[in-house]
C-alpha positions as CSV (number, residue, x, y, z in Angstrom):
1,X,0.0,0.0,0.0
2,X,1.0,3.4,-1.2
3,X,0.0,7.0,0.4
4,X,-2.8,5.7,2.6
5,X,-3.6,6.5,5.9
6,X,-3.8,3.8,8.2
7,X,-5.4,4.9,12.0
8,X,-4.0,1.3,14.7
9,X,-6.1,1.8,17.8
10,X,-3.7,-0.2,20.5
11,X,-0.8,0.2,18.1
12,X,2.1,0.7,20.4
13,X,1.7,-3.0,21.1
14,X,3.9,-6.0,20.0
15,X,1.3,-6.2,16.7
16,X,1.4,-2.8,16.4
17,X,4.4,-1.4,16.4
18,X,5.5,-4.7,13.4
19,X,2.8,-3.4,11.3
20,X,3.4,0.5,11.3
21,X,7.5,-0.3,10.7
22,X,5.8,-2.6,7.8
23,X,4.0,0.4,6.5
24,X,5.5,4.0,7.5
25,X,7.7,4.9,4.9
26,X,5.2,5.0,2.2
27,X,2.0,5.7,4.6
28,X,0.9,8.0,7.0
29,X,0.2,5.8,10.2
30,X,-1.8,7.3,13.4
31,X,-0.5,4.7,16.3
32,X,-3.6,5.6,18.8
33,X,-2.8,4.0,22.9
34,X,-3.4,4.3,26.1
35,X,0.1,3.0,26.5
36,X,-0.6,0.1,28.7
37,X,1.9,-1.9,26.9
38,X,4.7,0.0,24.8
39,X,7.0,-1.7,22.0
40,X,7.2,1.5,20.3
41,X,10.1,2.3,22.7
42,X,12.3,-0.8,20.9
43,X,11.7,1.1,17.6
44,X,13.7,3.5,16.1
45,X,11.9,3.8,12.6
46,X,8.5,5.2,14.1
47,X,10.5,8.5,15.1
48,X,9.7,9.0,11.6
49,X,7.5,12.0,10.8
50,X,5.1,10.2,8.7
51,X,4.1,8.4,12.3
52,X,1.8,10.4,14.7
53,X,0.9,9.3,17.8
54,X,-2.7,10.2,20.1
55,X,-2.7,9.1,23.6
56,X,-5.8,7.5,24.5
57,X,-8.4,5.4,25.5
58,X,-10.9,3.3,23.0
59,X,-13.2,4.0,25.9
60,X,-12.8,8.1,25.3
61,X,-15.4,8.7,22.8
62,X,-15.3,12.4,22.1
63,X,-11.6,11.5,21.4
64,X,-11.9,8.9,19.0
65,X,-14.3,11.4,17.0
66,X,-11.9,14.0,17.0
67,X,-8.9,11.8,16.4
68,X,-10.6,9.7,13.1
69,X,-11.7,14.0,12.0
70,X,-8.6,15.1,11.3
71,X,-6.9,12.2,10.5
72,X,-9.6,10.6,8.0
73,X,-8.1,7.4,7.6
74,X,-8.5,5.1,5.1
75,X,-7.3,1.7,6.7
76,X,-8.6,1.3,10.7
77,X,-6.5,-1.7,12.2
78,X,-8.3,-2.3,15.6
79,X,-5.8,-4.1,18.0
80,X,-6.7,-2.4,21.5
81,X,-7.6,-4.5,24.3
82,X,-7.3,-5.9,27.9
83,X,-5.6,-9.0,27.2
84,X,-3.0,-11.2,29.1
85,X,-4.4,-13.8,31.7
86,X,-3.6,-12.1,34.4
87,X,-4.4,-8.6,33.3
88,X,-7.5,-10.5,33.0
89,X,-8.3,-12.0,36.0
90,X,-7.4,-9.4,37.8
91,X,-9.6,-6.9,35.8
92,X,-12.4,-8.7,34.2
93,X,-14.8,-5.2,34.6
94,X,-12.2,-3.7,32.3
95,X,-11.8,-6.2,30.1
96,X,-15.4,-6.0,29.0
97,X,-15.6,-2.7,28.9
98,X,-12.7,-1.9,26.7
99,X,-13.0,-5.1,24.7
100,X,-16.7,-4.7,24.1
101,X,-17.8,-1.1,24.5
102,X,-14.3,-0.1,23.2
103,X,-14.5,-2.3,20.2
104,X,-18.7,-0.3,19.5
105,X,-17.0,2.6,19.9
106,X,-14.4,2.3,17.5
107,X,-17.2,1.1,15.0
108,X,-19.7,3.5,15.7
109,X,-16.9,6.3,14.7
110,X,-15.6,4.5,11.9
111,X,-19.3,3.7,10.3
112,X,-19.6,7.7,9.8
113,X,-16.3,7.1,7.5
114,X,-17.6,4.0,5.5
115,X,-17.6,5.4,2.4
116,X,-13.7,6.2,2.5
117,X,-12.7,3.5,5.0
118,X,-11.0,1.0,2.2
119,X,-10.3,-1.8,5.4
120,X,-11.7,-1.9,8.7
121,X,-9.2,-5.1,10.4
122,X,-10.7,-6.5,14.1
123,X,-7.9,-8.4,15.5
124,X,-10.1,-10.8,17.6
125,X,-8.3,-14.3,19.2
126,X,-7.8,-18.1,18.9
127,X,-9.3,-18.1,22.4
128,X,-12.9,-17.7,21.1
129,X,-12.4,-21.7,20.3
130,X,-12.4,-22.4,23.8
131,X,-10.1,-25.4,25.9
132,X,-10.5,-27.9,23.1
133,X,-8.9,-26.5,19.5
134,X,-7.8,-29.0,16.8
135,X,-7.1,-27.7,13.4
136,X,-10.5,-25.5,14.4
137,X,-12.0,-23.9,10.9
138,X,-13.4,-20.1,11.3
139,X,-17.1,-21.5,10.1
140,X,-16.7,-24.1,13.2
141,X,-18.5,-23.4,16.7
142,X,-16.9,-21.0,19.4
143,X,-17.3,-21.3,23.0
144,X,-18.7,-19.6,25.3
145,X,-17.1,-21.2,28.5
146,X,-18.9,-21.1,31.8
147,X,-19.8,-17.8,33.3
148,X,-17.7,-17.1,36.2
149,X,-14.5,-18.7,35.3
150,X,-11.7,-15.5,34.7
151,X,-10.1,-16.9,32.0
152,X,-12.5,-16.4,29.8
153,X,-13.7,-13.5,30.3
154,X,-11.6,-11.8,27.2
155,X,-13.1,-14.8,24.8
156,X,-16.3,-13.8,25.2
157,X,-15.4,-10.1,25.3
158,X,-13.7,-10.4,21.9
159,X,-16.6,-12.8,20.4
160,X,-18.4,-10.2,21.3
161,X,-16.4,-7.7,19.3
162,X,-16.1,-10.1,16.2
163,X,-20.6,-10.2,16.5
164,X,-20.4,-6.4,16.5
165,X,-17.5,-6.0,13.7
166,X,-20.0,-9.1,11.5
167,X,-23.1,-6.7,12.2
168,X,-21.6,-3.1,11.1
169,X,-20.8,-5.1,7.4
170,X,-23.7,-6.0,6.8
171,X,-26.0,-3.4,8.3
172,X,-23.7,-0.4,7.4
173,X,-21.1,-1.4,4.6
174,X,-18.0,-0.9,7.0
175,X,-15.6,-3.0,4.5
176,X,-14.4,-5.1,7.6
177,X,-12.1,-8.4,8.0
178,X,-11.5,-9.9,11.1
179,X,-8.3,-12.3,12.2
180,X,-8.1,-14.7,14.7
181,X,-3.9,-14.8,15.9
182,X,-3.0,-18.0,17.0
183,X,-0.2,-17.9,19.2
184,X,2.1,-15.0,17.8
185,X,5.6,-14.2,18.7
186,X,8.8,-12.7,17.9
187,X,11.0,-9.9,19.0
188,X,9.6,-6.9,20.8
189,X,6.5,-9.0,22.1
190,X,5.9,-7.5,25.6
191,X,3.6,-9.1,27.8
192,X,2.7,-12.5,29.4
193,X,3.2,-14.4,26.5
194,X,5.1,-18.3,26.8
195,X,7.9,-17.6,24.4
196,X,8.3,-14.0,25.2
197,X,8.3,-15.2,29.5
198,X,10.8,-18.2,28.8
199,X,12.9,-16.3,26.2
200,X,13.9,-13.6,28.9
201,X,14.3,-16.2,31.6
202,X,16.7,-18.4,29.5
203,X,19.1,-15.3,28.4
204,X,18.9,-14.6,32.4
205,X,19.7,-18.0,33.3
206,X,16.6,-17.5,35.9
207,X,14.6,-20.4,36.8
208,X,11.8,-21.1,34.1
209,X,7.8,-21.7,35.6
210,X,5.8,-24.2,33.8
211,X,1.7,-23.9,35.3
212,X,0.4,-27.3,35.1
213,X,1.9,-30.8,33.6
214,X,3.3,-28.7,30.6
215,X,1.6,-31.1,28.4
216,X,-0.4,-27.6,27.2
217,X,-0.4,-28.2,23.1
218,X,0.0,-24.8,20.8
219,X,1.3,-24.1,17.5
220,X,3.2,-21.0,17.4
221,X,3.4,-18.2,14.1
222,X,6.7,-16.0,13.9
223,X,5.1,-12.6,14.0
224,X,6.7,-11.8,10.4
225,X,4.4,-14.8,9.3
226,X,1.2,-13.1,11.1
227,X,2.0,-9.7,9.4
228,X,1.7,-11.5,6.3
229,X,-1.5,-12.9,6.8
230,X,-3.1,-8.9,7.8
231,X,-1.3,-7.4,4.6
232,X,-3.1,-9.7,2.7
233,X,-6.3,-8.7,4.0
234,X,-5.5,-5.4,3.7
235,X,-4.7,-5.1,0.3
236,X,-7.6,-8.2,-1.1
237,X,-11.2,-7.7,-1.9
238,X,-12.2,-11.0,-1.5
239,X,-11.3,-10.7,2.1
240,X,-13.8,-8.2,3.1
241,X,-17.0,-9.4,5.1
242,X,-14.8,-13.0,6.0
243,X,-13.1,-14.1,9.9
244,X,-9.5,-15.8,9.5
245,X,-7.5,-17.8,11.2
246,X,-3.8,-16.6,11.0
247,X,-1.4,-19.0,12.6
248,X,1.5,-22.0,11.6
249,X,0.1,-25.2,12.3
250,X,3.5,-26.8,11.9
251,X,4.9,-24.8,15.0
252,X,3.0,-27.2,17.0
253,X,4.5,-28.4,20.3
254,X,4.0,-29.2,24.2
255,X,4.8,-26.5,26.6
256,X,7.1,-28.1,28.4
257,X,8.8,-29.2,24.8
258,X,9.1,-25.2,24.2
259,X,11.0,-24.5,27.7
260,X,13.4,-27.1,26.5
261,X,13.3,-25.9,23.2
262,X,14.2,-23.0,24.4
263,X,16.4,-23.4,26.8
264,X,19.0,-25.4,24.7
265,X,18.6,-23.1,21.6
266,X,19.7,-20.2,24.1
267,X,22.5,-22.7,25.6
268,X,21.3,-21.4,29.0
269,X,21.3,-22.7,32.3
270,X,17.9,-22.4,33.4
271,X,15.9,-25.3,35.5
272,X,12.6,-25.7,34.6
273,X,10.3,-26.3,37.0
274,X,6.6,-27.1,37.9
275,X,4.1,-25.0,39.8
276,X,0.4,-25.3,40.2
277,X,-2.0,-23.7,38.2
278,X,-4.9,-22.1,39.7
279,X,-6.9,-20.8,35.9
280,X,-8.3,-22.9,33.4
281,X,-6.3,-23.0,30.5
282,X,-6.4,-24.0,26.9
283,X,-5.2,-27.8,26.7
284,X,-4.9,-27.7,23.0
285,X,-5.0,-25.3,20.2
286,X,-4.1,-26.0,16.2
287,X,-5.4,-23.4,13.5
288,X,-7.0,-24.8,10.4
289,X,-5.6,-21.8,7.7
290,X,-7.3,-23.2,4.3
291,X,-9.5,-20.7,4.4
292,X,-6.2,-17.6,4.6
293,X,-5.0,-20.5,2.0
294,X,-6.9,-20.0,-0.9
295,X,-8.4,-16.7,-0.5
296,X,-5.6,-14.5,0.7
297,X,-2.9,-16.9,-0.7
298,X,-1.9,-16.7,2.9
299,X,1.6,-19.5,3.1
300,X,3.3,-19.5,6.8
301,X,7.6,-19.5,6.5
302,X,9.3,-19.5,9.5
303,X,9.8,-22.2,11.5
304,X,9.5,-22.3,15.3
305,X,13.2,-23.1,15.5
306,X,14.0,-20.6,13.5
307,X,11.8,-18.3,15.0
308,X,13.0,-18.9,18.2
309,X,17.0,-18.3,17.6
310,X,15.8,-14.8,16.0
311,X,13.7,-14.0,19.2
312,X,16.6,-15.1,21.5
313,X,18.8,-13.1,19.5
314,X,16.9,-9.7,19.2
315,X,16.3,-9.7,23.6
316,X,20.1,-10.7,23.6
317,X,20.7,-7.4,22.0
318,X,17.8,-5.3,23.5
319,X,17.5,-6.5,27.2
């Protein structure tokens, strides 16, 4: 994309910050946060002055309407949220509110802009699936997990979103897509993600905490890999109106395989050891990507290995 102008709610996050270095040299990129989480500090390139930044909350409405008025973007890229499972359970008030309410916000701004609005992107979550995901296809049924258990809280929050996002294509012509990220890491990830948590640990030589057996099962997408998957649905008209799944089947693994994984691709010295986990958790989770396939041409690259050795590497130099 050439000389568009591309508004990322939440985008000083890991996600975030990838796609506006993807993007700001021939763009103009708003990067609107309430600064929660911050990657933007490990980048350099966004000091660049076609890279503005707002400070605020999805929540502040009279913001938002000021914000998309005098930027009048053409691309919205929706990434803010409450997310982490402890952020979660610790804030599960907040978590529907901004996830929910923020998300109708952000769309009921956006609708006024539908006619110049080329891509409205929803970054939603693998979680919707629930504890039970095997090769799990975007037609296939979500889960709505038993009310009162923390954890899933931010599912239904972002199912929510995605109802919301389906609802303002059809009933308002907002040209939207949304992507389900399964398990995405990669230098710069902030946050309580696995491979971002044992990655530190490893380069420390600190002691590396597995919750539960560790017989957890995930497959993993190199963050380059996930960026590849959003261009695509940026830039494709068959993709408007559609969900996808953007993940790497073949980074599949055990939890406990990844600390060890880990550990010996960062030749560290770390023990890993057990403690008790106290949440319910997702025992298994494997995209089906057919769909990103054949419509976007969508093709995964990097291989956890490989993925991992370039995320060990970047903290080596950054920490």
């Amino acid at each position: 994309m050439k000389n568009k102008r591309i508004l990322l709610t939440g985008g000083a996050g890991f996600i975030g910050t990838k796609i506006a270095e993807q993007y700001y040299l021939e763009n103009e990129i708003l990067i609107y946060d309430s600064f929660r989480r911050n990657s933007l500090r490990h980048s350099e390139e966004l000091k660049h002055p076609n890279v503005s930044i707002v400070e605020g909350d999805v929540l502040n409405v009279n913001l938002l309407e000021k914000t998309f008025e005098e930027f009048n973007p053409t691309h919205v890229i929706h990434l803010a949220a409450i997310a982490g499972i402890d952020n979660v359970i610790s804030h599960p008030v907040e978590t529907l509110r901004v996830n929910v309410l923020g998300t109708v916000n952000v769309l009921d701004v956006a609708k006024k802009y539908a006619n110049s609005i080329e891509r409205f992107i929803d970054i939603s979550t693998s979680e919707v699936f629930g504890s039970y995901a095997f090769k799990v296809e975007e037609s296939g049924n979500t889960n709505l997990a038993p009310v009162g258990e923390a954890r899933w809280t931010y599912s239904i929050s972002k199912l929510i979103g995605e109802h919301f996002v389906h609802a303002y294509h059809k009933e308002f012509g907002l040209n939207t897509v949304s992507i389900r990220p399964f398990n995405i890491f990669g230098p710069g990830q902030v946050g309580e993600g696995a491979i971002h948590q044992f990655v530190i640990r490893a380069i420390r030589n600190e002691e590396i905490q597995i919750h539960g057996d560790g017989d957890q099962i995930r497959s993993w997408c190199y963050i380059d890999d996930f960026i590849q998957g959003l261009c695509l649905c940026l830039s494709n008209e068959d993709a408007i109106g559609k969900t996808f799944n953007i993940g790497n089947p073949r980074g599949t693994i055990t939890i406990y395989m990844l600390a060890d994984l880990i550990v010996k691709a960062a030749k560290s010295d770390s023990k890993i050891v057990y403690v008790p986990k106290n949440y319910a958790d997702v025992e298994l989770r494997i995209p089906n990507v057919d769909r990103a396939k054949e419509v976007l041409e969508y093709s995964p690259s990097i291989d956890l290995y490989e993925g991992i050795l370039r995320t060990i590497e970047w903290y080596r130099d950054n920490e």
